[in-house]
C-alpha positions as CSV (number, residue, x, y, z in Angstrom):
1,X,18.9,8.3,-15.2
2,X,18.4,8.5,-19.2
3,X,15.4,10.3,-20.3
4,X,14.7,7.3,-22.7
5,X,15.2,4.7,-20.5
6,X,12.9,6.5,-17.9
7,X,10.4,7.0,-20.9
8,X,10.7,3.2,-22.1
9,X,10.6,1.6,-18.5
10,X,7.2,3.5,-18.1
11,X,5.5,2.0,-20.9
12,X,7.2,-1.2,-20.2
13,X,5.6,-1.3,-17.0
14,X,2.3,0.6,-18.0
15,X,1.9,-2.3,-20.9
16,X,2.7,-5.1,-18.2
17,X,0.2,-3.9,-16.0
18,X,-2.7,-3.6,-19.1
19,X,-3.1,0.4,-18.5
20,X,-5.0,1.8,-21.5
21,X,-3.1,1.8,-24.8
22,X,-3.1,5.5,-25.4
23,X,-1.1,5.9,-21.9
24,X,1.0,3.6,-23.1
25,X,1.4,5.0,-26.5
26,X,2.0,8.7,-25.0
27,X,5.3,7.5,-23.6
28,X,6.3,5.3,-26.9
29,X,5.9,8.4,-29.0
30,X,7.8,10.9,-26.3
31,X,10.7,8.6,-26.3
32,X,10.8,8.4,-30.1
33,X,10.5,12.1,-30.5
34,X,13.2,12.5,-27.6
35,X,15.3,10.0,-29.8
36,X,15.3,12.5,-32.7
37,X,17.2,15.0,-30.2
38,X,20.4,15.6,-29.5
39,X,20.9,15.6,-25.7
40,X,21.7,19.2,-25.8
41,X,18.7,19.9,-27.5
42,X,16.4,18.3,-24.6
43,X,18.8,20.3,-21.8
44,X,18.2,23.4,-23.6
45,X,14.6,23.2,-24.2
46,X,14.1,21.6,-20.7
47,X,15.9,24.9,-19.5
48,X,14.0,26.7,-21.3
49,X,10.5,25.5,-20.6
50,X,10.0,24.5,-24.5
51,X,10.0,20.7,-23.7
52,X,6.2,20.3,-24.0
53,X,5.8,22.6,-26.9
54,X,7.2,19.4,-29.4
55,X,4.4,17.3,-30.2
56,X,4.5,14.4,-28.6
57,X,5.1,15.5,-25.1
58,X,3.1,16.5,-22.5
59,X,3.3,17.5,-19.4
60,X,3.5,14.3,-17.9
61,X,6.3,12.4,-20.2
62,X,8.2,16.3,-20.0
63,X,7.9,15.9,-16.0
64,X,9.7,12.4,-16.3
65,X,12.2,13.8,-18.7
66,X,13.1,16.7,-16.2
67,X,13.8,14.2,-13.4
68,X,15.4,11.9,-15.3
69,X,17.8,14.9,-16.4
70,X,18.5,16.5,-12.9
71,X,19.7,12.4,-12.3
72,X,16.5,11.4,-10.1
73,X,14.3,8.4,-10.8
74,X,11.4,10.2,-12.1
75,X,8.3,9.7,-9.9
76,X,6.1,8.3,-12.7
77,X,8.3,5.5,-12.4
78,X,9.1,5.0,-8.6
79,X,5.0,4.7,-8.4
80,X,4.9,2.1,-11.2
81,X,8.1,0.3,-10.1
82,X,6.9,-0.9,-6.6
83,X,3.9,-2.6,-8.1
84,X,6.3,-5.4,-10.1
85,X,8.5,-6.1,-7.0
């Protein structure tokens, strides 16, 4: 799965579901700093460990980027995803 899809589903979903605007915001702002990257530049600092060193990302949007990377739906989103079924 894309990083920024992963990223831009989440808020979708967090936004639909009236979570607090700062969660939502969290993900806005990790996908548009993710945007600014090359894809080689996530895969390098995600193999590195730098990920959550830009600002901007956290543990939590870096952990959805890391799944979304290896090709796994991230679990953020499998546990927001069942709720809109």
């Amino acid at each position: 799965m894309d990083p920024l899809t992963a990223l831009d589903r989440i808020a979708f979903l967090l936004e639909r579901e009236q979570a607090p605007t700062y969660r939502v915001r969290a993900f806005r702002n990790a996908q548009a700093v993710l945007a600014e990257l090359s894809p080689d530049e996530v895969e390098r600092r995600v193999a590195a460990g730098t990920l959550a060193s830009l600002k901007g990302l956290g543990p939590k949007t870096s952990q959805v980027v890391k799944e979304a990377l290896k090709g796994e739906v991230p679990a953020y989103l499998r546990k927001l995803e069942p709720r809109w079924r």
